[in-house]
C-alpha positions as CSV (number, residue, x, y, z in Angstrom):
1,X,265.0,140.8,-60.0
2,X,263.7,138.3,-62.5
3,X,265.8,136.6,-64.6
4,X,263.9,135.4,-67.8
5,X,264.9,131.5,-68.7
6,X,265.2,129.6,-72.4
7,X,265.4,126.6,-72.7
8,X,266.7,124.0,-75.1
9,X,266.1,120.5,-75.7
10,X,267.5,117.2,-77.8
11,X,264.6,115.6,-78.8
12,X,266.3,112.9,-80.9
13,X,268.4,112.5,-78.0
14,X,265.3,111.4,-75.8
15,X,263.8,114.7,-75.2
16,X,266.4,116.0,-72.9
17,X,266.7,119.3,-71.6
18,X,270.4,120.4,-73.0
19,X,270.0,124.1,-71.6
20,X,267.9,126.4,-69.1
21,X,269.5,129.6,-69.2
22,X,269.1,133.2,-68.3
23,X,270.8,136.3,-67.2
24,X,274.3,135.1,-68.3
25,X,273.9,131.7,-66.4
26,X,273.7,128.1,-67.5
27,X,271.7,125.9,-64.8
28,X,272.4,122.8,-66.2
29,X,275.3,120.9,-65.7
30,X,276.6,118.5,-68.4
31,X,279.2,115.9,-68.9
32,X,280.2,114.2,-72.0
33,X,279.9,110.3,-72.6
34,X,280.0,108.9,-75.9
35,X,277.9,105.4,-74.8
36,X,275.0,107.7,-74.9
37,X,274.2,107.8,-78.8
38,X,274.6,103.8,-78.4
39,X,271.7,103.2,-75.6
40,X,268.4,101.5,-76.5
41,X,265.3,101.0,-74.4
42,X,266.4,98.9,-71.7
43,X,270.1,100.4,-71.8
44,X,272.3,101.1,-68.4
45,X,271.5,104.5,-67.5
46,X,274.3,107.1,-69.4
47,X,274.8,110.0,-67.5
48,X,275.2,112.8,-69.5
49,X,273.5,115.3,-67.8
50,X,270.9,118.9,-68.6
51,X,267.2,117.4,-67.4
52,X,266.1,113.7,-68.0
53,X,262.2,113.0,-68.2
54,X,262.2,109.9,-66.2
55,X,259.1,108.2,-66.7
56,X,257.6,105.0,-65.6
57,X,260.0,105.0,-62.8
58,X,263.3,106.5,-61.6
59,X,265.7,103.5,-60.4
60,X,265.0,99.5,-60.8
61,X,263.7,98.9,-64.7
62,X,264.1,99.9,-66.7
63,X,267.0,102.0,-65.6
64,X,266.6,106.2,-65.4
65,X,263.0,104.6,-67.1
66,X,261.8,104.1,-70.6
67,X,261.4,107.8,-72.3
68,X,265.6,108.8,-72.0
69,X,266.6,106.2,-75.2
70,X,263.5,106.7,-77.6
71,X,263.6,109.7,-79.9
72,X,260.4,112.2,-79.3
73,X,258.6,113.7,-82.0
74,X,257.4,117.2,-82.9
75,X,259.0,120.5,-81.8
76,X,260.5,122.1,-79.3
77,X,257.6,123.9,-78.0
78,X,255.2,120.3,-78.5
79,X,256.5,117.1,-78.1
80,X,255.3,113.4,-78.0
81,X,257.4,110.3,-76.7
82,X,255.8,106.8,-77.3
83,X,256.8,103.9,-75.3
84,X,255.5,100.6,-74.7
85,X,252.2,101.5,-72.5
86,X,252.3,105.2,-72.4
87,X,252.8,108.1,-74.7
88,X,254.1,111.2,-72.9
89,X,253.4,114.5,-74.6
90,X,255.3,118.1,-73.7
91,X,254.1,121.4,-73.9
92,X,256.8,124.3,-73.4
93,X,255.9,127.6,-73.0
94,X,256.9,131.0,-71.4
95,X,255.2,132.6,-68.4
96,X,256.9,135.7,-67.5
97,X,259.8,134.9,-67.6
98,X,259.7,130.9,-66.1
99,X,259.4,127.7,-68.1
100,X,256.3,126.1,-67.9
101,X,256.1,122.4,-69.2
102,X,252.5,120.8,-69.5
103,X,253.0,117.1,-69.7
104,X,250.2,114.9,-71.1
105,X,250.2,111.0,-70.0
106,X,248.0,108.5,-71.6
107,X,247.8,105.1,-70.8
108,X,245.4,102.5,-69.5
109,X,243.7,103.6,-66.6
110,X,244.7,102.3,-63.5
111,X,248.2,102.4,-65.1
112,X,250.7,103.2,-61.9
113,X,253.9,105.3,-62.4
114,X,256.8,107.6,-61.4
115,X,257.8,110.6,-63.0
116,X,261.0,113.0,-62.7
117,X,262.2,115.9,-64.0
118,X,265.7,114.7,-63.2
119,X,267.6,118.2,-63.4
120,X,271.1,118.0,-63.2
121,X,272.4,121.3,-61.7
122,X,275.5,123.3,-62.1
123,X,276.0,124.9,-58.4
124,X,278.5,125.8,-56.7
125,X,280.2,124.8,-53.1
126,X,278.4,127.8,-51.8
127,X,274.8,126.7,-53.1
128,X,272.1,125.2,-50.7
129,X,268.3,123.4,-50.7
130,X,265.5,125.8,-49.3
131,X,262.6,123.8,-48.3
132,X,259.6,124.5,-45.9
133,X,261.1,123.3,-42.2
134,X,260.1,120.6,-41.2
135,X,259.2,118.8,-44.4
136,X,258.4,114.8,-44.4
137,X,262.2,113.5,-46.1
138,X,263.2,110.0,-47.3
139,X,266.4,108.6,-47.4
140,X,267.3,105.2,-49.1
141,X,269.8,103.1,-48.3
142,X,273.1,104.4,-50.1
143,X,272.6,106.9,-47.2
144,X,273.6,104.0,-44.3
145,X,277.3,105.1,-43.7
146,X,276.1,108.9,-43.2
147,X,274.1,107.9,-40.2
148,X,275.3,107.6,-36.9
149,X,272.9,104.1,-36.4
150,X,272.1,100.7,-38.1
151,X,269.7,100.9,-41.4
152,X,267.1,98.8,-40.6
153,X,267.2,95.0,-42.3
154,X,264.5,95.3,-45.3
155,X,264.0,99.0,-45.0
156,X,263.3,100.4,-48.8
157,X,263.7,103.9,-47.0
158,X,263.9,106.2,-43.7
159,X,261.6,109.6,-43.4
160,X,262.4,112.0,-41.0
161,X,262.6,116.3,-41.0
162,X,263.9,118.8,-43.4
163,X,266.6,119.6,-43.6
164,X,268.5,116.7,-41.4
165,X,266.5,113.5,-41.5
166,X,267.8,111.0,-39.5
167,X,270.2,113.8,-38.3
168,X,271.7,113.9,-41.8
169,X,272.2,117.3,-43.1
170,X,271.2,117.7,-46.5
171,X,270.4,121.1,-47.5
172,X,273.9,122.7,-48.1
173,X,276.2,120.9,-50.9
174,X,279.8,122.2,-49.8
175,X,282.7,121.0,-50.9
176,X,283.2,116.9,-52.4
177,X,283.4,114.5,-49.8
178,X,283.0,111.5,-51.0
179,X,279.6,110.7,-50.2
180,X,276.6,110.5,-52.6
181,X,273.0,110.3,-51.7
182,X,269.3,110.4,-52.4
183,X,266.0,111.8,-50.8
184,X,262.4,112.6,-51.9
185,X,261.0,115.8,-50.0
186,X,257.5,115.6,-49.8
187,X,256.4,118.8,-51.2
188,X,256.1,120.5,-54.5
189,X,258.3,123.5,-54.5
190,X,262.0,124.4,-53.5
191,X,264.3,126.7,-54.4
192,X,267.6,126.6,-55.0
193,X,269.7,129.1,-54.0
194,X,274.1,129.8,-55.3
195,X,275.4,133.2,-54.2
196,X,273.0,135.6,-56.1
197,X,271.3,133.6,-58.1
198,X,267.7,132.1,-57.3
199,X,266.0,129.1,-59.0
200,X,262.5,128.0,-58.4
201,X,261.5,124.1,-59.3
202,X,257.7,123.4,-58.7
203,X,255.5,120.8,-59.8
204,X,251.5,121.3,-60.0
205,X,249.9,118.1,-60.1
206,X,246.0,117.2,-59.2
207,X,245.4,117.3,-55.6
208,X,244.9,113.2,-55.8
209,X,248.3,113.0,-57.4
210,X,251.6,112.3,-55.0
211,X,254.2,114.7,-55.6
212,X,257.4,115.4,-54.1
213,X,261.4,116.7,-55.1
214,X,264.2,114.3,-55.3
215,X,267.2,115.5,-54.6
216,X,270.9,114.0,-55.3
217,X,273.6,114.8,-53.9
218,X,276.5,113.2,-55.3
219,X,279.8,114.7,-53.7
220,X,282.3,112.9,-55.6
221,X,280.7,109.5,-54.0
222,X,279.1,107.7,-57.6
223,X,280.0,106.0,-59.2
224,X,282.6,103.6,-57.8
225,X,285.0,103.3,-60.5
226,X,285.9,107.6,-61.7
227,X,283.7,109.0,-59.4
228,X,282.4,112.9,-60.7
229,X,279.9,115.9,-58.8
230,X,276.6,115.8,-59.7
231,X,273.7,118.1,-57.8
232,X,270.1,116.7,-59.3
233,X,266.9,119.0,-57.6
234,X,263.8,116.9,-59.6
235,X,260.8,117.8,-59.2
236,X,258.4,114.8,-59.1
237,X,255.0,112.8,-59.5
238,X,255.3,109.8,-56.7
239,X,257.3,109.8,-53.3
240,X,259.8,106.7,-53.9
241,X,262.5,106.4,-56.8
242,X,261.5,102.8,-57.9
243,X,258.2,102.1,-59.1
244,X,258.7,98.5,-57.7
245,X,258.8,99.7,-53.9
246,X,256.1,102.2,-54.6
247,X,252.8,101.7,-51.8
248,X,249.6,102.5,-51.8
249,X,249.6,106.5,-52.5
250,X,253.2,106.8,-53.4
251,X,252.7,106.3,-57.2
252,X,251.1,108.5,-59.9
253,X,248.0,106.7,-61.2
254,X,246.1,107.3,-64.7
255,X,242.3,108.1,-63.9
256,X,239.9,106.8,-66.1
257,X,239.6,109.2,-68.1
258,X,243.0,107.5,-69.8
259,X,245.0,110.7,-69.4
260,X,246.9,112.5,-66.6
261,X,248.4,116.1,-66.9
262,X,250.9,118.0,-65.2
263,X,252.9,121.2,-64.9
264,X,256.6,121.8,-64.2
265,X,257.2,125.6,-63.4
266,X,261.1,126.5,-63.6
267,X,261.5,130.5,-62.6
268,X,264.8,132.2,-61.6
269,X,265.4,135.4,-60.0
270,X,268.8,137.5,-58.9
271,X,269.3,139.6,-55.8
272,X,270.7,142.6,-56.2
């Protein structure tokens, strides 16, 4: 059955999703932090949860990137963020039932970058990652005690197979452990599923475009000092979470047309 979803958003509070609801369920986790109100561009990343629009790049600089601190402008339903060399527009709109955001990036062309819709879920224990089997995985280096040999000296990442690369099982969340990872699937679509309740998270980018889901699993593992559990499925434009380490092909890139567009598709269903 199809669960129509709303969605709500903070625009003065760097365009973040607050909500994404439907059928009596709230997707979006949250946690309150009152350092948020004080960050700037160029601020620590303050974790307060719903979905961040991450955007030049995901980790290294600026932190959680440069669109989370700076107000955006219009409505709900059409947005604009400006930041130093790119303006980032948002179109929200309803599709039978999913959310579909139409993102807009202008910049010079040639301009390289990372976006992610870093969605912050509420799951429980019980939830797990559906991907294709099989699909090309990276994991970065916080995953090194997880794995049963040496991280390579200088290695930015490891790729192996959905759902265990490098023989780490990542698909089913469970109960806190301790641990707290990050990967980038290299496909558009997955779907989360928690008991019941289905949610679909897809990205539709041009063909020329990387794109990929990250995925953080944070078990009670980050951060060091009052450690919390935090389940992010982001859909995403690039294949790495730092622009810096970002090859040939693993980076969104701005045609030269000066403009790049994108859509984020967010559907849920319920099984009876």
């Amino acid at each position: 059955m199809v669960i129509p979803l709303t969605a709500r958003f903070d625009l003065a509070g760097g365009g973040r999703w607050t909500s994404l609801s439907g059928g009596g369920r709230e997707w979006l986790w949250s946690r309150p932090d009152p350092a948020r109100a004080a960050a700037v561009p160029g601020s620590e990343f303050v974790d307060v949860g719903g979905l961040e629009e991450c955007v030049p790049t995901v980790r290294g600089l600026p932190d959680h990137g440069d669109a989370w601190t700076r107000p955006w402008t219009g409505s709900p339903a059409l947005s604009t963020v400006s930041c130093d060399r790119f303006e980032l527009t948002r179109a929200v709109d309803d599709e039978a039932g999913a959310v579909v955001a139409t993102y807009r990036l202008s910049a010079d062309p040639g301009f390289r970058f990372l976006w992610a819709a870093h969605a912050l879920l509420d799951l429980s224990e019980k939830a797990r990652l559906l991907a294709p089997y099989g699909t090309p995985t990276r994991i970065f280096p916080e995953a090194a005690p997880q794995l049963d040999v040496a991280w390579p000296p200088g290695s930015p990442y490891l790729e192996g197979c959905w759902p265990a690369p490098s023989g780490l099982e990542l698909d089913r969340f469970g109960p806190d452990d301790g641990t707290a990872v990050g990967a980038v699937l290299r496909c558009a679509a997955v779907r989360v599923e928690d008991e019941a309740d289905l949610l679909d998270l897809r990205v539709e980018a041009p063909p020329e475009v990387p794109a990929g889901i990250a995925l953080w699993r944070n078990l009670g593992g980050f951060p060091d000092i009052s450690p919390y559990r935090s389940i992010g499925v982001e859909p995403m434009l690039g294949t790495v979470f730092d622009l810096a380490e970002a090859g040939p092909g693993e980076a969104a890139t701005v045609p030269s047309s000066g403009e790049l567009t994108w859509r984020l598709v967010l559907a849920a269903e319920r099984m009876s």
